[in-house]
N, C-alpha and C positions, 0 to 999 in steps of 0.2 A: 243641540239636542239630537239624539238619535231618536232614528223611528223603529221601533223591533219588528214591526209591519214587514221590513224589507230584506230579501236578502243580502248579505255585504258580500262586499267582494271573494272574501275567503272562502265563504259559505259556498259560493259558483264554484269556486278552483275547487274546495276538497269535493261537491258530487261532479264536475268531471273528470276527478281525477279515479274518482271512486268509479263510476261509469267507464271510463277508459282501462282500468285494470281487470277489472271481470267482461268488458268485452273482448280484452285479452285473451284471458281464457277461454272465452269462447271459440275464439280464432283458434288457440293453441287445437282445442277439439279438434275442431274440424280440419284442422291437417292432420289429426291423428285416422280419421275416417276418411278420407280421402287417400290414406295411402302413400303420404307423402312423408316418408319416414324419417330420415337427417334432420329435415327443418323441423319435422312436430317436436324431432327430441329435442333439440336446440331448442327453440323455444322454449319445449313445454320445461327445460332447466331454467329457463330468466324467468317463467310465470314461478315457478316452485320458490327459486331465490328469495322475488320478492316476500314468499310467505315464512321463510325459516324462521326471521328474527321479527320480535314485537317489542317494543318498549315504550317506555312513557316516565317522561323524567323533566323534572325545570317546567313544566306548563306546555311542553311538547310530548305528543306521543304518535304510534305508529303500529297501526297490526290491519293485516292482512290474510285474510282466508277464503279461499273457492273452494269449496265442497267442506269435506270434513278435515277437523283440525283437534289433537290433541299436545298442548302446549306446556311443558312445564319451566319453572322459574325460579327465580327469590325477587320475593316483595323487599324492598329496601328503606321503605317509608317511615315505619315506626321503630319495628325490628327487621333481624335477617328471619322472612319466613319464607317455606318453602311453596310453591304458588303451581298448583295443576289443575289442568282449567281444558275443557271442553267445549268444541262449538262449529258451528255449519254455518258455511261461507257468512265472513265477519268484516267488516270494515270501519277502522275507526282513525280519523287522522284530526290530531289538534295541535293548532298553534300560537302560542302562547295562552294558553286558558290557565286558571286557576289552581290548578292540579295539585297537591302537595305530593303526589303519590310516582315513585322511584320504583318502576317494575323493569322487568328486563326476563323474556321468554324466548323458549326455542320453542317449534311446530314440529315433533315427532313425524307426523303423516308427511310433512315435508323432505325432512332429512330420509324418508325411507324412500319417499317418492324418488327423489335427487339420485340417490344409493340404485332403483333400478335403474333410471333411464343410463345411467352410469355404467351397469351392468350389459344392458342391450348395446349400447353405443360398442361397447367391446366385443361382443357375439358379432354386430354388425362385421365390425371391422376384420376378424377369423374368418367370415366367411366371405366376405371379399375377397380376403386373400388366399384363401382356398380355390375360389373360383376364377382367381386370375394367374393364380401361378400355373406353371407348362407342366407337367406330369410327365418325369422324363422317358416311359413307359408306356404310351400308348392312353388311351382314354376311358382306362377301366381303375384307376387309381391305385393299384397292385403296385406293390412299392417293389415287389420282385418282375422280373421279366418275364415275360410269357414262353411257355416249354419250345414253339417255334423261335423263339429269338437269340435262342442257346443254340449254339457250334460248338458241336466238341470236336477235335481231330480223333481219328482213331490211329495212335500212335501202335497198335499189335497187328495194324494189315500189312502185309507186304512180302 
């Protein structure tokens, strides 16, 4: 006989596991505010990861959101419907439940998030290299010489 009184085992794993992914995110923040720029964006790409994709299919399912999320889909359950769906930090992880229900969604706010840190990651790395390359002209970044640095011979003295 079960006692429903109690939590089961599964119940413990999915809120730490639920607990452990949005203290993630917390974390990711706070190297975002600290200034700690490469690892926040590293990071903050595995936290985003995990929220791209949702699904729920066989009596397993899977979604994931810190902050805001806009998700679209097809439900695959009864028919092929189209499935867009809205929601603020969501967490939902089942395994083997009952489910009849075959969804499979993307996090837009995700994929766009992914898209800038992607963006930044690359600015980072131009201006690295900007700042580490030698300027072969002196430290004013003048891609020509400067009017002292020019010799001309004057070939009509003499």
């Amino acid at each position: 006989m079960v006692n429903n009184d109690n939590f089961t085992f599964i119940q413990i794993l999915t809120g730490a596991f639920a607990v452990g992914v949005f203290g993630f995110s917390i974390f990711c923040g706070q190297k975002i505010l600290k200034a700690e720029i490469n690892k926040a964006l590293k990071l903050s790409a595995i936290n985003q990861s995990l929220q791209l994709i949702s699904f729920s299919v066989f009596g397993y399912a899977f979604k994931y959101a810190a902050g805001l999320s806009v998700a679209v889909g097809f439900d695959y359950s009864d028919n092929f419907l189209f499935s867009l769906h809205f929601g603020v930090s969501e967490f939902d992880l089942n395994i083997n439940s009952p489910s009849g229900l075959i969804l499979l969604e993307i996090n837009l706010v995700a994929v766009y998030i992914l898209w800038l840190i992607g963006q930044l990651k690359k600015k980072i790395e131009v201006e690295l290299a900007l700042s580490n390359s030698v300027l072969p002209f002196g430290d004013s970044g003048n891609i020509l010489p400067a009017e002292e640095d020019i010799h001309l011979e004057d070939n009509n003295a003499g």
